[in-house]
C-alpha positions in Angstrom: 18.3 19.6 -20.5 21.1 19.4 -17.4 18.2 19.5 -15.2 15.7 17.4 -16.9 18.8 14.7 -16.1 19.5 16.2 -12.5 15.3 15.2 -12.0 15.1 12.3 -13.3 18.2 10.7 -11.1 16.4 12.5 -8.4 13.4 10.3 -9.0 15.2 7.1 -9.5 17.1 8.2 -5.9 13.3 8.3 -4.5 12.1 4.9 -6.6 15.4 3.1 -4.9 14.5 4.4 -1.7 11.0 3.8 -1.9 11.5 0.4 -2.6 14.0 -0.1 -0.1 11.6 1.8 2.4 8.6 -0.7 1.7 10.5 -4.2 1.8 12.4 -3.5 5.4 9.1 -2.5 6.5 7.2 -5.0 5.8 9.6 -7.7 7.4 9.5 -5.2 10.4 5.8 -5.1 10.5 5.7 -8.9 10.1 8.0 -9.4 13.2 6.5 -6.2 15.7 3.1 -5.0 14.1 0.5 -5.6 16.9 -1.9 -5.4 13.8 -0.2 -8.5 11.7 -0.3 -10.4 15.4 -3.9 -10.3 15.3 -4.0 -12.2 12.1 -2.2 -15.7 10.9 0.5 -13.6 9.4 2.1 -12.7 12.8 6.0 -14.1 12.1 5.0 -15.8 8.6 8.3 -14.7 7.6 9.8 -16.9 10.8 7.5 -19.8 9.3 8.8 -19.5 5.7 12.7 -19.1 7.0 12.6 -16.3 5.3 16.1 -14.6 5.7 14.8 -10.8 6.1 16.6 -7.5 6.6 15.9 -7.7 10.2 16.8 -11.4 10.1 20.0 -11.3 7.8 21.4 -9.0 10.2 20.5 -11.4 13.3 23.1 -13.9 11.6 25.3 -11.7 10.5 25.9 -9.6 14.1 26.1 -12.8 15.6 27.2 -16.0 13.0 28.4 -18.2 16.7 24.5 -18.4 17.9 22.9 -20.7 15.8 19.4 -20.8 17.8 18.0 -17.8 15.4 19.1 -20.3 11.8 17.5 -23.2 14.2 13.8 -22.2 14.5 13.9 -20.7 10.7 15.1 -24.1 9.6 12.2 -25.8 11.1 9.5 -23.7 9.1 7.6 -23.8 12.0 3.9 -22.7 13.2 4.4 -23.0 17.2 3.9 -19.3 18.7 6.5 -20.0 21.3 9.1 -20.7 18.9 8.6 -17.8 16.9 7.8 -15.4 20.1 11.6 -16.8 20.9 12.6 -16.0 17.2 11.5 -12.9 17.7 13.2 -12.2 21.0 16.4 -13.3 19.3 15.6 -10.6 17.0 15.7 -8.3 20.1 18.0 -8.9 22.0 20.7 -8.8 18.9 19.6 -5.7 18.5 18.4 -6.3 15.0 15.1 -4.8 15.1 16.3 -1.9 16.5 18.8 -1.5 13.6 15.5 -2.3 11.1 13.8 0.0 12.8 16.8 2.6 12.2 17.1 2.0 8.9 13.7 3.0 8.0 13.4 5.8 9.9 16.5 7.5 7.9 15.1 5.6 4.4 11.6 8.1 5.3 14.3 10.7 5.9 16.0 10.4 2.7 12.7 9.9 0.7 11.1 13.2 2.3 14.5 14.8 1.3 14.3 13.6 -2.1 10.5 14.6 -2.5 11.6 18.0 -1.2 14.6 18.3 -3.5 11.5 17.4 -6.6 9.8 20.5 -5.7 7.9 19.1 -3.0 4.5 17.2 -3.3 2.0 17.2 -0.7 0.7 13.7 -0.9 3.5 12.1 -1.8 5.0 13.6 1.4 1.6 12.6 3.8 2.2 8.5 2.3 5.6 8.7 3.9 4.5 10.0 6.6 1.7 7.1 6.8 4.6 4.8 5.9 6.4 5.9 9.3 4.1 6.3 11.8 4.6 2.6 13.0 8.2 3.3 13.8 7.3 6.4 16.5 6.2 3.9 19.3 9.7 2.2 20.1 10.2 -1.6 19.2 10.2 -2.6 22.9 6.7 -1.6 23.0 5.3 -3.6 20.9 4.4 -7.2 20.4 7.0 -9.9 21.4 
């Protein structure tokens, strides 16, 4: 019984994760993905001043610089204005810090999958989930 209750808040550990895991990286992939650039949904979040994870820490590393809280107010379309949204992003360091934080949320969920006895294709759609994050940020589109 003790470890029917040790698994099962070892799967809600990987559901939390999970979750976590697939919101950060979709706002990451929204702001960097060379794929969602090639589409109208490059920046949408930028356009729909949406306060992401990447963006929320923006603000919050630097509350003084108001030009990030500027373009997201204006719910805008213009590619130069979110390319400079996105540069913002950059140069506070935020999408690094996204970037981070998922790679150690696909740590933790591999750990947790592991700690479950291990399942094979569980562990190659993690793996799936971070292969964006091994090219650096810097690399990709700005």
């Amino acid at each position: 019984m003790k470890s029917d209750m040790k698994k099962n808040e070892l799967i809600d550990d990987l559901c939390q994760a999970l979750t976590f895991l697939f919101q950060i990286r979709d706002d990451y992939c929204n702001l960097i993905s060379e794929e969602y650039a090639q589409n109208k949904s490059c920046c949408e979040d930028i356009t729909e001043g949406k306060f992401s994870f990447p963006v929320i820490h923006a603000l919050n590393s630097h509350p003084h610089d108001s030009r990030l809280s500027d373009i997201l107010k204006q719910h805008t379309d213009n590619i130069d204005l979110k390319r400079e949204a996105v540069h913002l992003l950059h140069e506070f360091g935020s999408i690094e810090y996204t970037r981070n934080t998922c790679l150690k949320l696909v740590n933790k969920c591999s750990e947790l999958v592991g700690k479950l006895e291990g399942n094979l294709y569980l562990g190659m759609i993690i793996n799936q989930l971070a292969v964006i994050f091994q090219v650096p940020s810097e690399h990709k589109v700005e």
